[in-house]
C-alpha positions in Angstrom: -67.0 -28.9 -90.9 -68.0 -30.9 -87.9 -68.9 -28.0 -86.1 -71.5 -27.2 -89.0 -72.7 -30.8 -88.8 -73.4 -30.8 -85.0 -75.2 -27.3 -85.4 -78.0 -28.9 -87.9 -77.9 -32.1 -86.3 -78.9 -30.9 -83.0 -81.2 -28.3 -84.6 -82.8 -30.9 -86.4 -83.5 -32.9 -83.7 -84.9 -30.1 -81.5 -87.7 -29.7 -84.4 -88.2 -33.0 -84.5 -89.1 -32.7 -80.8 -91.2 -29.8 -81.1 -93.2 -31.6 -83.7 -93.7 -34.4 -81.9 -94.9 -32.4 -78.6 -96.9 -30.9 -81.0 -98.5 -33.8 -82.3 -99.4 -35.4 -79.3 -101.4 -32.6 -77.7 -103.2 -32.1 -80.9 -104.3 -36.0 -80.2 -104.9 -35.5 -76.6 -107.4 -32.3 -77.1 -108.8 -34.4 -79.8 -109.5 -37.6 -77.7 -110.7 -35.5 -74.5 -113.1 -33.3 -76.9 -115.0 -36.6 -78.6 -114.9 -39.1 -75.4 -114.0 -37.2 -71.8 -115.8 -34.0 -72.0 -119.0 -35.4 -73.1 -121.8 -34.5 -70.4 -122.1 -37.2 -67.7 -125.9 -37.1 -67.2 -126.0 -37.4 -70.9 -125.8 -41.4 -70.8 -128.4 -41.2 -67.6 -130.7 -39.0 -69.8 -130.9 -41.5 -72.5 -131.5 -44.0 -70.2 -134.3 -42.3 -68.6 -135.8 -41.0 -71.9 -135.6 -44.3 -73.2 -137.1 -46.2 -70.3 -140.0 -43.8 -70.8 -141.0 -44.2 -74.0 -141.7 -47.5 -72.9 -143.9 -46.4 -70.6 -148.2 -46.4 -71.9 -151.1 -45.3 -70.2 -153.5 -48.2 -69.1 -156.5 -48.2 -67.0 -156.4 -49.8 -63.4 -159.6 -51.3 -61.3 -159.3 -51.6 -58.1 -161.4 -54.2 -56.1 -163.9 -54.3 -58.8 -165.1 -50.3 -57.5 -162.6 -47.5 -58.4 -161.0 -46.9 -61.4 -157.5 -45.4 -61.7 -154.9 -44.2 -64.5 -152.0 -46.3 -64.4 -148.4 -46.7 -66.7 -147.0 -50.1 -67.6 -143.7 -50.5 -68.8 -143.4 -52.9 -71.8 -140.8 -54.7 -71.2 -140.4 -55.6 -67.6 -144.2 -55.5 -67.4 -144.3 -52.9 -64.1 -147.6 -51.9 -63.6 -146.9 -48.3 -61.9 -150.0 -46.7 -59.7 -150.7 -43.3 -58.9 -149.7 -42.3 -55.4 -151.6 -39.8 -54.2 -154.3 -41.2 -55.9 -155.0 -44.1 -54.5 -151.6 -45.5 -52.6 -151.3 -42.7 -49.9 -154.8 -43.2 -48.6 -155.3 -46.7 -49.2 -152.0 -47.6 -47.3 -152.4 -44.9 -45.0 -148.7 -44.1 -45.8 -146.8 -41.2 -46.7 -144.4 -39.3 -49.1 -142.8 -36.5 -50.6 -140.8 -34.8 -53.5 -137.8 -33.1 -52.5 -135.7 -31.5 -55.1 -131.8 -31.5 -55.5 -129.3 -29.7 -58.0 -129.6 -32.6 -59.9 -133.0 -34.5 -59.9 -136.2 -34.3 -58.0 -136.3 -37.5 -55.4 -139.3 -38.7 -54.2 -139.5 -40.4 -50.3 -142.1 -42.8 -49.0 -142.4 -43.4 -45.6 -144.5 -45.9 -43.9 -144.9 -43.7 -41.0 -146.9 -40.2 -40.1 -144.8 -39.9 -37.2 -141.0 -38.1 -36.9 -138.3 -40.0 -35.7 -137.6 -38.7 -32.0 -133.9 -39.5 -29.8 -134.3 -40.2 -26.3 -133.3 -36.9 -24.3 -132.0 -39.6 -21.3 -129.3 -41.4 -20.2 -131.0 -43.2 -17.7 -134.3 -44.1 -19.0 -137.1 -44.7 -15.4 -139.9 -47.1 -15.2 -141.8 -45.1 -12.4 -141.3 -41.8 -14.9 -142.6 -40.6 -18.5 -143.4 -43.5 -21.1 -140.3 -42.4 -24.0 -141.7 -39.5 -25.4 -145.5 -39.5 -25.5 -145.3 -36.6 -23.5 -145.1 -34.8 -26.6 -147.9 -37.1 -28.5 -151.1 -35.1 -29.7 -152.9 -38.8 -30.7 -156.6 -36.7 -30.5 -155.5 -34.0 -33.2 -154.7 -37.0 -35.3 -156.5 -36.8 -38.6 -157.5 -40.5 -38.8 -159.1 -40.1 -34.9 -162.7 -38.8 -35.4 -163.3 -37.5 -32.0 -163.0 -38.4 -28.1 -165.6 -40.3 -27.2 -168.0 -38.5 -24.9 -169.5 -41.7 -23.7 -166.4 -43.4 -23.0 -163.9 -41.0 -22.8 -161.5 -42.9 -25.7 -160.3 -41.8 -29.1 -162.4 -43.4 -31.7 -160.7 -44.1 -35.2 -161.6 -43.4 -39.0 -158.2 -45.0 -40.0 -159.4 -48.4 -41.8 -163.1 -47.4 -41.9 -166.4 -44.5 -42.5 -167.8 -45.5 -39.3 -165.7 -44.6 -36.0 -164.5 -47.8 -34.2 -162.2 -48.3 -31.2 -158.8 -49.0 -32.3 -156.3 -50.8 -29.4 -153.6 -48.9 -30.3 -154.7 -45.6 -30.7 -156.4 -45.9 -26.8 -153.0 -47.1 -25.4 -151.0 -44.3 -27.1 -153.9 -41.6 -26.0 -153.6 -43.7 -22.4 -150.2 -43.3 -22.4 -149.6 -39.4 -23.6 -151.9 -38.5 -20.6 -150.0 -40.2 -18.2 -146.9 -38.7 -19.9 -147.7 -35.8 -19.3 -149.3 -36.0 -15.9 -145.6 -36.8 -15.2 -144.1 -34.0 -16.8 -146.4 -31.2 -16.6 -147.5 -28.2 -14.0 -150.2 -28.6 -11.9 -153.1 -27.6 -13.2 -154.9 -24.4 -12.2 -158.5 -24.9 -11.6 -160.9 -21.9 -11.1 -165.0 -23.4 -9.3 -168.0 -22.0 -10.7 -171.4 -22.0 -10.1 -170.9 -21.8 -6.9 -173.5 -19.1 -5.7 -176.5 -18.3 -7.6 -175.3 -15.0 -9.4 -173.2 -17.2 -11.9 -176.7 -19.1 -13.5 -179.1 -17.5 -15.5 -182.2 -19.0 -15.1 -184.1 -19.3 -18.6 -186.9 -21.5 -17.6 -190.4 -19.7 -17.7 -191.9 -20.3 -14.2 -188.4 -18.6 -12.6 -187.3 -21.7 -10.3 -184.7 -23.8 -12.8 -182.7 -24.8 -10.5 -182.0 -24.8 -6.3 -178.0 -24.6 -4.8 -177.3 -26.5 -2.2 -174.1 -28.0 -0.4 -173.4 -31.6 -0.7 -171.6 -32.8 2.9 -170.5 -35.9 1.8 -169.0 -35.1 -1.4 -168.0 -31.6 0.3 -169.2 -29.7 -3.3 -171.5 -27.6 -4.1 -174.6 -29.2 -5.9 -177.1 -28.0 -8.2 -180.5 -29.6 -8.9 -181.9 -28.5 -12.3 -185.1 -29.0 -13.1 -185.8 -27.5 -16.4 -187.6 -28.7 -19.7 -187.9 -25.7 -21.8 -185.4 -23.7 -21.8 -182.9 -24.8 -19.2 -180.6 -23.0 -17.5 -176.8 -21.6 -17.9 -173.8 -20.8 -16.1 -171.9 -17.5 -17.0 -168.3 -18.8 -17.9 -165.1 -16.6 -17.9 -164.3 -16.5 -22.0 -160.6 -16.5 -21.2 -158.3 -19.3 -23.6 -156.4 -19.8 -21.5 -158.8 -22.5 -19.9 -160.4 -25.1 -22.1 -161.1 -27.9 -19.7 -164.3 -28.0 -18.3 -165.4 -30.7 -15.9 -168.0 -31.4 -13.3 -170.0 -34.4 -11.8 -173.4 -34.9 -13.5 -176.4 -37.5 -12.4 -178.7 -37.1 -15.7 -181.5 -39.3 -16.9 -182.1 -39.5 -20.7 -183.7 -36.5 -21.7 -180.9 -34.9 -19.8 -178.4 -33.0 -22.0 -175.5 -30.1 -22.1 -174.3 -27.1 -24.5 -171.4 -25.5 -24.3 -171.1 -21.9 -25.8 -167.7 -20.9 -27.1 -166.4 -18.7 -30.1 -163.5 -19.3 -32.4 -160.7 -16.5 -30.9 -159.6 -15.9 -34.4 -162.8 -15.2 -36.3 -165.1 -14.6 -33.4 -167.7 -17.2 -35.1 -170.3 -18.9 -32.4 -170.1 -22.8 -31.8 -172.4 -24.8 -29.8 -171.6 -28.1 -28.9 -174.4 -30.3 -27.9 -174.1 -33.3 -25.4 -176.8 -35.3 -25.8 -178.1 -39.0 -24.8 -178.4 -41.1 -28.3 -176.9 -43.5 -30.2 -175.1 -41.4 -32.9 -171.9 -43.9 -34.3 -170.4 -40.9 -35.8 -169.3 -39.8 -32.4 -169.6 -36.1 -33.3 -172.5 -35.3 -36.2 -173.2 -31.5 -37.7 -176.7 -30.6 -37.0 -177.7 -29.7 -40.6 -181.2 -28.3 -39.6 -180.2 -24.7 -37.8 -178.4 -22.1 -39.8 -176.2 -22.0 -36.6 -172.7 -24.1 -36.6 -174.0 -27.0 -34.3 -172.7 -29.9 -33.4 -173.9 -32.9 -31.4 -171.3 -35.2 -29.2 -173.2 -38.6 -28.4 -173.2 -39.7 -24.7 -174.9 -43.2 -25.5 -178.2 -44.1 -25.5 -179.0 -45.2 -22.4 -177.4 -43.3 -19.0 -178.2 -45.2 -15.6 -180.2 -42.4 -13.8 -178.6 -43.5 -10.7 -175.1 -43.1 -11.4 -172.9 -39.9 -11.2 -171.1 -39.5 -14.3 -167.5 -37.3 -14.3 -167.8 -35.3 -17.1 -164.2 -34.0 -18.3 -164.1 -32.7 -22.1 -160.6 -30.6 -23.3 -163.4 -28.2 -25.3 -160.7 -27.0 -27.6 -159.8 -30.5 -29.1 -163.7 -31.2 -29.1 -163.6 -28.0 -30.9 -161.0 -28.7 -33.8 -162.8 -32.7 -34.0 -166.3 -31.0 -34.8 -164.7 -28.4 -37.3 -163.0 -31.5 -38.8 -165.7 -33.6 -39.4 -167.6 -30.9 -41.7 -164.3 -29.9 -43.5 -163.9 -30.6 -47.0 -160.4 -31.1 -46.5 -159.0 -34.5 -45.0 -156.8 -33.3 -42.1 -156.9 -32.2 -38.2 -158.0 -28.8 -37.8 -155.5 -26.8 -35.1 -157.3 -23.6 -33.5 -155.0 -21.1 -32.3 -154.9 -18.8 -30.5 -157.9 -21.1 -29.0 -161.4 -20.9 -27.6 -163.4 -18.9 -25.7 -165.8 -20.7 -23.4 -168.9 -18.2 -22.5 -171.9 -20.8 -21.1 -172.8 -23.9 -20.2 -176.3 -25.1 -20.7 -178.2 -27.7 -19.0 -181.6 -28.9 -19.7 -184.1 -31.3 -18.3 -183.9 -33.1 -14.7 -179.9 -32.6 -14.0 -177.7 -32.4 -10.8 
């Protein structure tokens, strides 16, 4: 009898037990189905989709001139403007959209340049200025062109009109000498030295007269031309860009330079000429041919040598730039190829 009682007793209790397991994971699925397994970007959704219906078109003036398509958000009253409408240039900042496994992020940056790390321990005063060695401040979009009268980067940053921005000179002054540090020496090839490198265009045969200049210990070259000048024969190899040479010129004096793009074999004449042009570098709209005309002031003293040193291929890329439709430096590679350089008028 007490053997039978124990037997249902403890049988008894071990339903009892099962039930009750039973019961509680029943609750527990139940509680983690409605509350813990709802989606966690489900609350951040809302919040977004809420936050933009409050959002409602309005129109924004700026300055009393432009007109721009804006949002306001009713309740905080955020006026939100368009970015790359009117904040990116006006600014002159900078920004992006990057996109992640979960939302799409968008960057601002204050700054066009990248972030570099000093490569030194020991950083010299007497050596390289941090790393403007690796600046390229004349392929700048916001830098019109290198001045041929003065020899300085003039800006478009703040205004139409070029204008000479401290700055921008220092970091160009400062690249240069950067990489006059850090550089090879440079390998200069001399033309014009004998009379089989000019072509003499002038109609009466006697353009120009080579001589040798003792004191300077140069050839020199007295042109006297005012039809169709002369030219000297250049090499056409990219590899060499640079072109420089003394010049004594009075104001009808002027130079071309005769090159074609390497990757589309087009012609380019750049014209050096004495005016007043505040452009800096202007497309000569009159010829059918791609002209451009770099402005070495208006008024050259006729007694003065003048060192002439123009990087062609970044004078190149600043003409081709100033005629683009789009608003950003133009980068030729493979390069240039330099074929002649004209001279006109009374030159040496």
């Amino acid at each position: 009898m007490i053997r039978f009682k124990l037997r249902h007793i403890i049988t008894i209790l071990l339903t009892v037990f099962a039930l009750s397991i039973l019961w509680i994971v029943q609750s527990s699925r139940k509680t983690v189905s409605s509350d813990t397994l709802q989606p966690c970007c489900t609350a951040a959704n809302e919040g977004i989709e809420s936050r933009s219906s409050t959002l409602k078109e309005i129109s924004c003036t700026v300055d009393n001139e432009k007109t721009y398509q804006c949002y306001e958000e009713e309740f905080t009253n955020e006026v939100y403007f368009p970015f790359n409408a009117f904040l990116k240039k006006h600014f002159d900042v900078s920004g992006m959209i990057f996109k992640d496994s979960v939302a799409r992020h968008f960057e601002w940056s204050t700054s066009h340049a990248r972030v570099r790390f000093p490569d030194f321990n020991n950083y010299d005063y007497h050596g390289v200025f941090g790393h403007f060695a690796s600046y390229s401040v004349e392929t700048r979009d916001r830098v019109r062109c290198i001045s041929a009268q003065y020899g300085v980067p003039l800006s478009t940053q703040w205004s139409a009109v070029p204008y000479f921005y401290p700055i921008q000179i220092a970091q160009y002054a400062l690249q240069h000498y950067s990489r006059f540090k850090t550089a090879p020496s440079s390998i200069v090839f001399t033309k014009g030295t004998i009379a089989e490198e000019w072509n003499d265009n002038t109609l009466g045969g006697n353009g120009f007269k080579l001589g040798f200049d003792k004191e300077a210990n140069s050839t020199r070259v007295e042109i006297n031309s005012v039809d169709h000048g002369v030219s000297l024969v250049l090499d056409g190899d990219p590899a060499f860009s640079v072109l420089s040479f003394f010049w004594l010129a009075d104001v009808d004096g002027s130079f071309t330079i005769s090159l074609k793009l390497a990757y589309s074999q087009k012609t380019i004449l750049l014209h050096y000429v004495h005016n007043d042009d505040e452009q800096c570098v202007s497309h000569n709209k009159k010829t059918s041919k791609v002209e451009y005309n770099y402005s070495l002031g208006a008024e050259p003293n006729p007694n003065e040598w003048r060192w002439i040193c123009r990087d062609l291929l970044v004078d190149t890329g600043r003409a081709l730039a100033s005629t683009s439709k789009k608003k950003e430096s133009i980068l030729l590679h493979p390069g240039i190829l330099l074929f002649f350089l004209f001279l006109m008028h009374s030159d040496r």
